[in-house]
ZAMARGU-4260 file (C-alpha; in steps of 0.2 Angstrom, whole numbers, plus 5000, padded with zeros to 4 digits):
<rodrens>
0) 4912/4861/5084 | 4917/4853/5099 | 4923/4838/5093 | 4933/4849/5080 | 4941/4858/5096
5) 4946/4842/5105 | 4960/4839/5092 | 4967/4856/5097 | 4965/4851/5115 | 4973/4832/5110
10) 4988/4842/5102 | 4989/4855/5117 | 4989/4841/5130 | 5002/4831/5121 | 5015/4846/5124
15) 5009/4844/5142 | 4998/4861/5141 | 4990/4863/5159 | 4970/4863/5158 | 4969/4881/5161
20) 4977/4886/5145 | 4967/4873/5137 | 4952/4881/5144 | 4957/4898/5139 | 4960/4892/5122
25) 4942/4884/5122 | 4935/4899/5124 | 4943/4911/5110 | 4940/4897/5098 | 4922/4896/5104
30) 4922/4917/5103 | 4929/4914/5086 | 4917/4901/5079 | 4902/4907/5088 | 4899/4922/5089
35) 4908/4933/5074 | 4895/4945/5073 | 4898/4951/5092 | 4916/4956/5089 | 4913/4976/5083
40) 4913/4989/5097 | 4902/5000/5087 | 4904/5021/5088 | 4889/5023/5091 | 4889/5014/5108
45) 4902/5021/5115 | 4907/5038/5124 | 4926/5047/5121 | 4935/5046/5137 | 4938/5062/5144
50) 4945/5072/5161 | 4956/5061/5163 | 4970/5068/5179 | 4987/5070/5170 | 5004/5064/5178
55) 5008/5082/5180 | 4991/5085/5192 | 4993/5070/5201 | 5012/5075/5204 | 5006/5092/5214
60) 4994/5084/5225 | 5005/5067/5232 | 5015/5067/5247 | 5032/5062/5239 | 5041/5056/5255
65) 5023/5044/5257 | 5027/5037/5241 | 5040/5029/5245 | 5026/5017/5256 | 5016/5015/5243
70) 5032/5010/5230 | 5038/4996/5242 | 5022/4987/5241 | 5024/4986/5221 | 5031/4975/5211
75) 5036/4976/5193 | 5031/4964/5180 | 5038/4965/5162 | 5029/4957/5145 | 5045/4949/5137
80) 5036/4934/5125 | 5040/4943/5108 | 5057/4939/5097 | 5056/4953/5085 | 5050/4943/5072
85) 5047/4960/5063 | 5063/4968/5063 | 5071/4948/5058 | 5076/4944/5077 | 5076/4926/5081
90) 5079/4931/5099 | 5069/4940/5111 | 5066/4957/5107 | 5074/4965/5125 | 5090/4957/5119
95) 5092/4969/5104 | 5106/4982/5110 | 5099/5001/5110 | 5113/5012/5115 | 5129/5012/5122
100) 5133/5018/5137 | 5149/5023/5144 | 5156/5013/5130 | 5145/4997/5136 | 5132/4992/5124
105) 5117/4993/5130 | 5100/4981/5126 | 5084/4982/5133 | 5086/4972/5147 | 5102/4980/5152
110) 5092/4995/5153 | 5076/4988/5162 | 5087/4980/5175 | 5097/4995/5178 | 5082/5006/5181
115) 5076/4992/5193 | 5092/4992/5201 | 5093/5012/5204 | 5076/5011/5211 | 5079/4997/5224
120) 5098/5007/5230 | 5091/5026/5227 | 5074/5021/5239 | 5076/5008/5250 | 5062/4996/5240
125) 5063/4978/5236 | 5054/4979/5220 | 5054/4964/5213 | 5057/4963/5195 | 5048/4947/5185
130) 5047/4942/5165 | 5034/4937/5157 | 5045/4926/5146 | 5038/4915/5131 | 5044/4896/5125
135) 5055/4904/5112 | 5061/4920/5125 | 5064/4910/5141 | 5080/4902/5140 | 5088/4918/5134
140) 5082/4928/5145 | 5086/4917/5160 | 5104/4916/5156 | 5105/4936/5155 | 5099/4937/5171
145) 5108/4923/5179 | 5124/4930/5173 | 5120/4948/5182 | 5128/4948/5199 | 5121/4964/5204
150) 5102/4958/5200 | 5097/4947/5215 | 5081/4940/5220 | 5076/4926/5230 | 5060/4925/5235
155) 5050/4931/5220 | 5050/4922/5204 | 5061/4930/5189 | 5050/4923/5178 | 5034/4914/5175
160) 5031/4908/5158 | 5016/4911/5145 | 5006/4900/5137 | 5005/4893/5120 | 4994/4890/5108
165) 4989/4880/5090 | 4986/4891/5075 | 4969/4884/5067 | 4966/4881/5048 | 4954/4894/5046
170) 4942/4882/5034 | 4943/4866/5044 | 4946/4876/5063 | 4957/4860/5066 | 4975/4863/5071
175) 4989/4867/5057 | 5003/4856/5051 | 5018/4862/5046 | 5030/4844/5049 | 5042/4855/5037
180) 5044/4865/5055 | 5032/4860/5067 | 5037/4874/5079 | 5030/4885/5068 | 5012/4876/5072
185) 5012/4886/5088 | 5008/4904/5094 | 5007/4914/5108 | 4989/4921/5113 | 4992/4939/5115
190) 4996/4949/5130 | 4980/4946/5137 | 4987/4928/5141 | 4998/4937/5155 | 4982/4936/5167
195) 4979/4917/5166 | 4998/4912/5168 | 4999/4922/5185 | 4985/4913/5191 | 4991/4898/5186
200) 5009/4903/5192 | 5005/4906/5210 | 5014/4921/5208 | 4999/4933/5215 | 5000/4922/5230
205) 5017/4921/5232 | 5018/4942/5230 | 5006/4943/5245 | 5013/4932/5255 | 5030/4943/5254
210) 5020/4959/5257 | 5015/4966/5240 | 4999/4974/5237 | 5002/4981/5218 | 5008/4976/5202
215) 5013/4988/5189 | 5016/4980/5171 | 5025/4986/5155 | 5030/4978/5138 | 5050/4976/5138
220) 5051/4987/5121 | 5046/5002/5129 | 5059/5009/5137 | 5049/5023/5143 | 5037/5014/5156
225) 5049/5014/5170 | 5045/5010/5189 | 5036/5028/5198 | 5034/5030/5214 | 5023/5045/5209
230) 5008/5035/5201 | 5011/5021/5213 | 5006/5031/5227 | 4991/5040/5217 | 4986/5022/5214
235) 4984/5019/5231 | 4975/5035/5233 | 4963/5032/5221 | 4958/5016/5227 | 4955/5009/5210
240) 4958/4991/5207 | 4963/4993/5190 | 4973/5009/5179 | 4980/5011/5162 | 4991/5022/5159
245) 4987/5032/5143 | 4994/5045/5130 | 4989/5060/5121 | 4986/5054/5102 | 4994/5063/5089
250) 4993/5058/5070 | 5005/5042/5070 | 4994/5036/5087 | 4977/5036/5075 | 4978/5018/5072
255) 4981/5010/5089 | 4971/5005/5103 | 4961/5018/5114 | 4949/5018/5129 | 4933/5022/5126
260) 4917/5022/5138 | 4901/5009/5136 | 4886/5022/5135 | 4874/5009/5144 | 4886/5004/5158
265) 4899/5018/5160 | 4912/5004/5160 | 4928/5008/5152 | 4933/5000/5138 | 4949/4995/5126
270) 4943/4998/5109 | 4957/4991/5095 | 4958/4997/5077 | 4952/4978/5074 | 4935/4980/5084
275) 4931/4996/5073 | 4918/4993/5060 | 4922/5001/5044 | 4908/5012/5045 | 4915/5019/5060
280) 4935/5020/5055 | 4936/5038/5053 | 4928/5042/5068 | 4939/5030/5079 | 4954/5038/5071
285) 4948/5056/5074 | 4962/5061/5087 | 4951/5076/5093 | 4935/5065/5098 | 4945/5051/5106
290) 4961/5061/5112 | 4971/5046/5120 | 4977/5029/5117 | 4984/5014/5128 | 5001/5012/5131
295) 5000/4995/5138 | 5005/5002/5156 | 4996/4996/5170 | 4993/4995/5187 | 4982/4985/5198
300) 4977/4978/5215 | 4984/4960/5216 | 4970/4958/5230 | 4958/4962/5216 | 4964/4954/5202
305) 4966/4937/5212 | 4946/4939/5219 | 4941/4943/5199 | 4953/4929/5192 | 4945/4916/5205
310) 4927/4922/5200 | 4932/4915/5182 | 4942/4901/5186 | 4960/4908/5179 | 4951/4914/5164
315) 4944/4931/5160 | 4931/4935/5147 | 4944/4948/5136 | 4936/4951/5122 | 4946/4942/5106
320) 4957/4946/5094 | 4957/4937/5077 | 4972/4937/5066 | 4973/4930/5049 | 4992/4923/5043
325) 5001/4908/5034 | 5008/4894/5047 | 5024/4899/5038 | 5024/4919/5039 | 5037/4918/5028
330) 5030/4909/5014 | 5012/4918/5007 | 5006/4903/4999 | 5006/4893/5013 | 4991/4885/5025
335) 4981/4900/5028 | 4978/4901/5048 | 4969/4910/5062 | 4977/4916/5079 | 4968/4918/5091
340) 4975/4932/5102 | 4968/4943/5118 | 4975/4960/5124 | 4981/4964/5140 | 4971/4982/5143
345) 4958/4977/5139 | 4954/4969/5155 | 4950/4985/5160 | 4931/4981/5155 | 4932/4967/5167
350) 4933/4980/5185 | 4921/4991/5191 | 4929/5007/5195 | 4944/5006/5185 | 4952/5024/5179
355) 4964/5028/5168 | 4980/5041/5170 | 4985/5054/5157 | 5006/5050/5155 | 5019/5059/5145
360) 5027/5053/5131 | 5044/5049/5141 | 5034/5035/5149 | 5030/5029/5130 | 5046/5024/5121
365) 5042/5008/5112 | 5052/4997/5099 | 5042/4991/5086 | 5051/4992/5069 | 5070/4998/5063
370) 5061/5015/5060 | 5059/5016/5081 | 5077/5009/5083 | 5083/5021/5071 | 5077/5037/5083
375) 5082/5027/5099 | 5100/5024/5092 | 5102/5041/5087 | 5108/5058/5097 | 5089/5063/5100
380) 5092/5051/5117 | 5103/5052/5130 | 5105/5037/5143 | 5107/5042/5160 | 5116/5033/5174
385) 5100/5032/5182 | 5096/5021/5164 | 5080/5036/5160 | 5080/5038/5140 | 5081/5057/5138
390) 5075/5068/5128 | 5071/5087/5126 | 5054/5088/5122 | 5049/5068/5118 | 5041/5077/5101
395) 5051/5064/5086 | 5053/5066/5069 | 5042/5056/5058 | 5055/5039/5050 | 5052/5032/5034
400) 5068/5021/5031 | 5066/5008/5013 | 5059/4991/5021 | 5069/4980/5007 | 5086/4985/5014
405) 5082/4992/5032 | 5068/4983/5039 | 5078/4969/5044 | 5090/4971/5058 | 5104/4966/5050
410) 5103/4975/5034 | 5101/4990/5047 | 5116/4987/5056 | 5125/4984/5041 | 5121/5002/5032
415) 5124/5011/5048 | 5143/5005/5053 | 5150/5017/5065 | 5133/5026/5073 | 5116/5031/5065
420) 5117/5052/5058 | 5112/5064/5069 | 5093/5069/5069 | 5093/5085/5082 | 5090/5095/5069
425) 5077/5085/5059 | 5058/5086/5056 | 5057/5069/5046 | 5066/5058/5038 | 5064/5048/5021
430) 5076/5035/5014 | 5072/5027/4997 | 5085/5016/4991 | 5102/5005/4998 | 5110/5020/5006
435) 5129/5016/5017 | 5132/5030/5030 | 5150/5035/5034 | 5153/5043/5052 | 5146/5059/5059
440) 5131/5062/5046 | 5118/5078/5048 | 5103/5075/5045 | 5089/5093/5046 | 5074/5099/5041
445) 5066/5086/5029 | 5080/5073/5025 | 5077/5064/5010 | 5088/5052/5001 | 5082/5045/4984
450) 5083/5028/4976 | 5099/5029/4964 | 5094/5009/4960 | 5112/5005/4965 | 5120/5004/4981
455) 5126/5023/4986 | 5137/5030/5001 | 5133/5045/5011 | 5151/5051/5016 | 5160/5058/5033
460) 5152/5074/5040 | 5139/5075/5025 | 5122/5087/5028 | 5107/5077/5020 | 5092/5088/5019
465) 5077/5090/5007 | 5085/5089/4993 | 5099/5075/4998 | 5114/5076/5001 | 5119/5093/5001
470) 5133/5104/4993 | 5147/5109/5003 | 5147/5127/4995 | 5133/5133/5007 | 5142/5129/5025
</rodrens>
């Protein structure tokens, strides 16, 4: 096995890959070789997570004009390695525009800067704003920044850089070819991969040295997990070296990742839908046993993460995420792969005496498909000038837009010309079929299109409803 992994190190070294991601990598392939059988979290083992403080609590009991000390010490950290691969972006995701605003379009870094900004001006705070930026993200991203006048920053980093990885033949476990594109050999290794590149980055020293003592970090796609000095300050109280911001489930929520508690250890615990054992499907996706899920927002102690990262050498024992693809994710029949991937949260296993916070859904306001963009773009949000996406009550109609002509982003963009329809007054939505909107459409109740299997047009000022588009007899 060894011998089979040193032509992944070889190949990983001949991009000039530093030894610790080499080792990092050594050690989910080992995981992934090894020790298969170990991956379940099995129900039975675990305890739901409960009593968990809301935002709402913690609000009543802080000192706001204290916060402001605890929000000075933190700086802001933002997971930015994804292109939006799903929606057909070849760019990074956080250069998608979202809104306008004041006539300006707005993407998702426009936004994040701008609530960084406000926070620095409004409280007197450095907070320091840094990317987690991948291979295929970084020069992007870079030049967005670089071009801001208003965003300064001189003595912290605006980026540090993640590592990358080879995709294995899942037969052989020796690293694929693709010479057709051989860019398409290498992935990233998940979120989890953020820990091991600050080490390596000197960044953690570099945050201390300037006076920082926590780091709060978010995934650029959700728009939501803005910078708080409420939770900053009830961090500090708490004295926690680690906390995940979590989020009541509803029924959409069954499938993704939640905390759960080892019943031998107390430790909490990431559980993801991939580390459920069939057998215990139903009961992981029961949203009144194990009411809350991550939203891959947190917070921790730099003092702490620096003592735990240097008690594993840069690499910390996340559990491993295996995912099955083609090197070519466009092409089905090509080399069947394996990626090896950790997450983020779940290094919340790794520190005695971390906690978790009980969060609204404004601070949980991700992008992960057209479906998301769809309620983001639409008169559901408003976008302050403090750049906070609004909304009444945060409670969205459920999205079920045709993949063949909407999933990617610029079949989207193409069907909805002038604006996406209004949704105030819808419960869900359910497009079938290649359906063109004109300006100023109404969608209510149930708003269902059906396929006509041809290319249709919903017209100016048209109501579509349960049963379509409906007659103009009835305004």
């Amino acid at each position: 096995m060894t011998d089979v992994f040193d032509e992944s190190a070889a190949k990983m070294r001949s991009q000039d890959m530093s030894e610790t991601a080499i080792a990092q990598f050594k050690r989910l392939y080992d995981v992934w070789r090894g020790e298969e059988d170990t991956s379940w979290i099995r129900e039975s083992d675990v305890e739901p997570l409960d009593d968990v403080p809301s935002f709402h609590d913690v609000y009543e009991t802080i000192d706001h004009d204290k916060a402001v000390g605890a929000f000075e010490k933190t700086a802001f950290l933002k997971l930015n390695g994804g292109l939006g691969t799903s929606m057909g972006l070849d760019s990074a995701k956080s250069l998608l525009p979202v809104r306008r605003h004041k006539a300006r379009q707005m993407r998702f870094i426009d936004i994040i800067i701008g609530q960084v900004l406000t926070a620095r001006a409004r409280l007197n705070v450095p907070l320091p704003l840094t990317f987690m930026n991948s291979f295929r993200t970084s020069a992007d991203t870079m030049k967005v920044l670089e071009r801001n006048p208003k965003f300064v920053q001189d003595d912290i980093p605006m980026e540090v850089v993640q590592h990358q990885e080879p995709k294995i033949e899942i037969e052989s476990g020796k690293p694929a070819s693709f010479p057709a594109n051989p860019e398409l050999e290498w992935c990233p290794p998940g979120h989890g991969d953020l820990f091991s590149t600050i080490w390596e980055s000197g960044l953690l020293d570099t945050l201390q040295e300037q006076g920082f003592a926590y780091l709060f970090i978010s995934n650029s796609d959700n728009l939501g997990a803005r910078p708080s000095r409420t939770l900053a300050q009830h961090f500090e109280n708490t004295g926690a070296p680690f906390m995940v911001e979590v989020a009541t489930r509803t029924y959409a929520d069954r499938k993704g990742g939640h905390i759960v508690r080892d019943r031998k250890t107390g430790q909490l615990m990431l559980r993801e839908m991939s580390q459920v054992h069939p057998d215990d499907k139903s009961a992981a996706q029961d949203i009144a046993k194990h009411p809350y899920f991550n939203t891959n927002s947190i917070w921790v102690r730099i003092d702490a993460l620096k003592e735990k990262l240097a008690e594993y050498d840069g690499v910390l024992p996340l559990p491993v995420i295996r995912n099955e693809k083609t090197v070519d994710p466009t092409d089905p029949d090509s080399t069947k792969v394996m990626q090896l991937e950790t997450a983020m949260g779940a290094a919340i296993g790794v520190f005695d005496g971390a906690i978790c916070v009980q969060v609204d859904r404004m601070r949980f306001l991700p992008v992960k498909t057209t479906n998301d963009l769809f309620i983001m773009r639409s008169d559901r949000f408003h976008l302050t000038d403090s750049y906070e996406m609004e909304d009444g009550n945060y409670i969205f109609p459920s999205v079920d837009l045709d993949e063949q002509y909407y999933k990617n982003i610029n079949d989207f963009n193409e069907r909805f010309p002038y604006s996406v329809p209004s949704l105030a007054a819808a419960n869900s939505v359910t497009i079938k079929g290649d359906w063109t909107f004109g300006q100023n459409v109404v969608m209510y109740s149930d708003a269902t299109l059906a396929d006509n299997g041809r290319p249709s047009y919903v017209p100016n000022g048209e109501y579509v409803g349960p049963q379509g588009i409906e007659p103009d007899d009835w305004v």
